[in-house]
C-alpha positions in Angstrom: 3.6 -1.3 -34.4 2.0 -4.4 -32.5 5.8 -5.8 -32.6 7.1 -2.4 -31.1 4.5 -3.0 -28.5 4.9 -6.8 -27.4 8.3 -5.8 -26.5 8.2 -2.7 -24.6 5.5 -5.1 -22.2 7.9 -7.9 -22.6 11.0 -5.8 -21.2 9.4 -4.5 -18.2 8.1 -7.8 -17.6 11.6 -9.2 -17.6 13.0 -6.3 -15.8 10.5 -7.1 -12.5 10.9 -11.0 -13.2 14.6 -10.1 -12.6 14.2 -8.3 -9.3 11.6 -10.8 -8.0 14.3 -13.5 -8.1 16.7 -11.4 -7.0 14.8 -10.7 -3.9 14.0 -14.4 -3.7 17.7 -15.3 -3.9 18.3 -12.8 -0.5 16.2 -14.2 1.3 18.7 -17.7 0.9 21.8 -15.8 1.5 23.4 -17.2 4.8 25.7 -14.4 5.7 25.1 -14.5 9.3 23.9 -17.2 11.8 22.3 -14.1 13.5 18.3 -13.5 12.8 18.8 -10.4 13.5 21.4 -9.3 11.4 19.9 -11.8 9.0 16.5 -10.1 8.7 18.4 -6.3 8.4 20.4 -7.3 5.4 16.7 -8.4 3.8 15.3 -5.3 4.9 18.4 -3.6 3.2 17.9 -5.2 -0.3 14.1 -4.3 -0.4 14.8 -0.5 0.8 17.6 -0.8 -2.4 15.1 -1.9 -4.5 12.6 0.6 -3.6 14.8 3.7 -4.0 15.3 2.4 -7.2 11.9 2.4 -8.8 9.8 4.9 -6.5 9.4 8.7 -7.8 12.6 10.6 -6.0 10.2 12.7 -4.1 9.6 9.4 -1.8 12.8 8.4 0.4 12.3 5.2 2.1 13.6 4.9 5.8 12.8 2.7 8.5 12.1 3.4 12.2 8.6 5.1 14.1 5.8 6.9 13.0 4.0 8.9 15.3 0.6 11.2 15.5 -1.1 13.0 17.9 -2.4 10.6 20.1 -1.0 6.9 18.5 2.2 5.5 16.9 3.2 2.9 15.0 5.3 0.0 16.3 8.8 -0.4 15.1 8.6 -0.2 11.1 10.9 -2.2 8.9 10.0 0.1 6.0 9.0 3.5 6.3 8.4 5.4 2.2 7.5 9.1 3.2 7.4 12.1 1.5 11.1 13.8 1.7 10.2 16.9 -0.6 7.2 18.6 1.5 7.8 17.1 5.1 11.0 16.6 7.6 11.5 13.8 10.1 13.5 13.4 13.1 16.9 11.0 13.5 17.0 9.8 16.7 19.2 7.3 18.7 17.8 3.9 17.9 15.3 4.9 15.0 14.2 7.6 13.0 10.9 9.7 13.8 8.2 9.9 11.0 5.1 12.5 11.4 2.0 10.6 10.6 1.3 13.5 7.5 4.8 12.9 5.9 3.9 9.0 5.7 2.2 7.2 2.5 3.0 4.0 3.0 4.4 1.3 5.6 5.8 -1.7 5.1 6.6 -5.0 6.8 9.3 -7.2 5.4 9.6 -11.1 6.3 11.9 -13.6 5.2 9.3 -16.8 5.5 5.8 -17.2 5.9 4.4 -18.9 9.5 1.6 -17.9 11.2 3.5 -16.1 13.8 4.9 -13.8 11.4 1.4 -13.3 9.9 0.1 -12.5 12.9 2.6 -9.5 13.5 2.0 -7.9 10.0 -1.9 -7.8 11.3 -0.9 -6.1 14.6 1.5 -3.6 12.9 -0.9 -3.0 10.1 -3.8 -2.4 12.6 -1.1 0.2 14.9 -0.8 1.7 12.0 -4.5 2.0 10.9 -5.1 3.7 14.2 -3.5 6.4 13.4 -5.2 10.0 11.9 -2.9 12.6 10.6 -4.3 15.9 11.4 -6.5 17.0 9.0 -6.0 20.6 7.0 -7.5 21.8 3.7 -5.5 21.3 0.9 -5.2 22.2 -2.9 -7.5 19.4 -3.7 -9.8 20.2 -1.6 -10.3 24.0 -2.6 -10.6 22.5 -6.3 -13.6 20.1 -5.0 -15.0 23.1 -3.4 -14.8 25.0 -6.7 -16.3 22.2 -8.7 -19.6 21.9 -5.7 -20.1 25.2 -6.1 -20.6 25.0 -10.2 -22.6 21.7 -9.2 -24.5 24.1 -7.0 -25.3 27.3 -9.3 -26.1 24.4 -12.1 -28.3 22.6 -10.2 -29.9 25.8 -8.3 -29.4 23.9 -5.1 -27.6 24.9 -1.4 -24.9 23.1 0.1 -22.7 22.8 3.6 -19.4 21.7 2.7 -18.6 18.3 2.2 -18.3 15.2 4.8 -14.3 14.7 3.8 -12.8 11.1 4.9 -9.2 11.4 3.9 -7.2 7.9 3.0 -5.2 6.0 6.0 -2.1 5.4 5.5 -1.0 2.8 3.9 0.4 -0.7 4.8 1.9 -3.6 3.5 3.4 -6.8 4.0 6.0 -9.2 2.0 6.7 -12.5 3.0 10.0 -14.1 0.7 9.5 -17.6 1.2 6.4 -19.5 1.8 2.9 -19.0 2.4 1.7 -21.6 -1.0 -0.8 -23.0 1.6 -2.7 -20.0 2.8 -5.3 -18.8 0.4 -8.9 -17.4 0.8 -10.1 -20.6 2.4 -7.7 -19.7 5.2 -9.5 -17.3 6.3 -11.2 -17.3 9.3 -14.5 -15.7 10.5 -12.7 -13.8 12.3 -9.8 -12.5 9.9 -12.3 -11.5 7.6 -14.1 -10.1 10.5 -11.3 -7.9 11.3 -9.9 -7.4 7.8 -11.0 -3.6 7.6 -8.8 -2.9 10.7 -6.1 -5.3 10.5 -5.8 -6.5 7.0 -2.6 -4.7 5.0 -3.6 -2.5 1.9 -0.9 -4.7 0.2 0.0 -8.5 0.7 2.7 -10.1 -1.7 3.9 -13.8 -1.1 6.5 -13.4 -3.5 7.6 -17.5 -3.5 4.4 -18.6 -5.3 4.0 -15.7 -6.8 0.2 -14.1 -4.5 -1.0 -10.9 -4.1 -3.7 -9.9 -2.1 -5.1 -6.5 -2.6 -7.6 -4.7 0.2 -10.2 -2.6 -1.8 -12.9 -0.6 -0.6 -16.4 0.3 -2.2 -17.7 3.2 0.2 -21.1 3.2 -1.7 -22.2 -0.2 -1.2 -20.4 0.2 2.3 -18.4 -2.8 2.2 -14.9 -4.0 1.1 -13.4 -6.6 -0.8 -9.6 -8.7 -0.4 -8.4 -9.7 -3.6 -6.2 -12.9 -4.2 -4.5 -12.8 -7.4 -2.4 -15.8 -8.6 0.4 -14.0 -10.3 3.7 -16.0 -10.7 6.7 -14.2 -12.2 5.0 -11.1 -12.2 3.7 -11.1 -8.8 6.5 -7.9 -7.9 5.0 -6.5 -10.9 1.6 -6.3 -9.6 2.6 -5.5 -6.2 4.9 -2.4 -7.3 2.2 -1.0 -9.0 -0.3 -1.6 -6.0 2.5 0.4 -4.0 2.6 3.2 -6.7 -0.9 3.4 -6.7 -1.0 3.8 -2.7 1.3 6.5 -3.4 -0.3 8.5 -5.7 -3.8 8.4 -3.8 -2.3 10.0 -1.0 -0.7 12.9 -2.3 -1.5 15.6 -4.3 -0.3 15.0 -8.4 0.1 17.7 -10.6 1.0 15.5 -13.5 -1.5 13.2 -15.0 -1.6 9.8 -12.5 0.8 7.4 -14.1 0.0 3.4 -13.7 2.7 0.7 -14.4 0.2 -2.0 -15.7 -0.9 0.8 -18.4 2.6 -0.6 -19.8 1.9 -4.4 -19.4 -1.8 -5.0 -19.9 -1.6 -8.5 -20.4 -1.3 -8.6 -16.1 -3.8 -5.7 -15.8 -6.5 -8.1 -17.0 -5.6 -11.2 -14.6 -8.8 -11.4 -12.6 -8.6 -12.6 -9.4 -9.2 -16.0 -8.0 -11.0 -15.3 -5.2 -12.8 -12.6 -3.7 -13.6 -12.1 0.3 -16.3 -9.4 1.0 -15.5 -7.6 4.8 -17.8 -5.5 6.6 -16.0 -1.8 7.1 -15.4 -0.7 10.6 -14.4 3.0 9.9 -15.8 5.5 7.1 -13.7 5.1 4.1 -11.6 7.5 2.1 -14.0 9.8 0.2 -16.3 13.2 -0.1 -19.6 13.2 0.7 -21.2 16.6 -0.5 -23.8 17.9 2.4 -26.9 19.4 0.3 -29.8 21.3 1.9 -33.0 19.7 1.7 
């Protein structure tokens, strides 16, 4: 049985080792002397690698997305939810409503600061926006269970304080980016991490992943730099399944691709970088009468 084991983790390892150079090899593929052109065919062979692995009720486009009152700038990755929402073709991109969209991500073929710099500005456009707000099925359930809290507890309540989760962001950078580790950080980088920092960060050529995570009861958050190697795409494919999943609604149990290959599941991380949080983070506060 621990045979039968070893290789089910040792196939999906391979399996994600095998894309991870395969998306390192794109990045080296000179078809064009045109950046532009360049960077659409990268953008190309992610979104193909994305449709391939995400649940079917996620398409992956690329273009806008906009809410009432802020929009995102120019998206190189869009992963929405098809099934429950529509979006809008237009002429030079496609229109995404802020609900429909889980995640956004930013795709760059080599690290420099420059390129850094515009993940953090599209990351923080996208922070800034809210999706409207309406109760939902998981929200009459947490109702349900205050109320048993309630009659248990012989207490009186007002609802809850709901904070729902932002939508996600992320950012891959092919090639580069060995040199920039926590002690890159700067005061103020860390300063502005809550607002600006992606939820995701893979530098996929030496094999780092940085993962934002909040803790709304000590009222802080935390960026976590894993040193990964080959299974860097690994690690970040479940970050990006795990976005997914915390912002919509699951009917079947949560499902989490490390469960599969704990040997990476227990990789602690290098280096941790507490930030201070600017905005209330996702989560239910129960109001109680005093």
């Amino acid at each position: 049985m621990a045979s039968q084991w070893s290789d089910t983790q040792e196939r999906v390892r391979r399996f994600f080792q095998a894309k991870q150079q395969q998306l390192k090899t794109s990045a080296n593929l000179a078809i064009c002397d045109h950046p532009g052109l360049t960077g659409s065919h990268r953008e190309e062979f992610q979104r193909i690698y994305l449709r391939e692995i995400l649940p079917k009720r996620f398409e992956v486009g690329r273009g806008m997305v906009y809410g009432n009152f802020h929009r995102s700038k120019e998206a190189d990755i869009v992963i929405w939810d098809a099934q429950n929402f529509p979006s809008l073709p237009m002429l030079d991109h496609s229109f995404f409503f802020a609900e429909s969209v889980r995640v956004v991500l930013e795709s760059k073929s080599r690290w420099s600061n420059e390129e850094f710099q515009d993940v953090l500005s599209k990351a923080q456009a996208i922070r800034d926006i809210i999706p409207t707000y309406q109760q939902g099925l998981v929200d009459q359930l947490a109702m349900v269970q205050l109320e048993l809290a309630a009659l248990r507890e012989g207490r009186e309540h007002d609802g809850f304080l709901v904070a729902k989760h932002h939508i996600g962001s992320a950012g891959v950078f092919i090639q580069g980016g060995a040199s920039f580790t926590a002690n890159s950080l700067t005061e103020q980088l860390i300063e502005e991490a809550d607002d600006r920092w992606p939820d995701l960060l893979l530098l996929l050529e030496p094999g780092r992943l940085v993962v934002k995570e909040y803790l709304p009861q000590e009222g802080r958050g935390q960026l976590l730099f894993y040193e990964l190697g080959d299974d860097a795409l690994l690690a970040f494919t479940n970050g990006l399944l795990v976005l997914l999943m915390e912002r919509s609604f699951q009917v079947e149990q949560p499902f989490f691709l490390v469960d599969y290959v704990f040997e990476v599941a227990e990789i602690d991380p290098v280096s941790i970088v507490d930030f201070k949080l600017m905005r209330l983070p996702s989560q239910r506060i129960p109001l109680w009468r005093h």
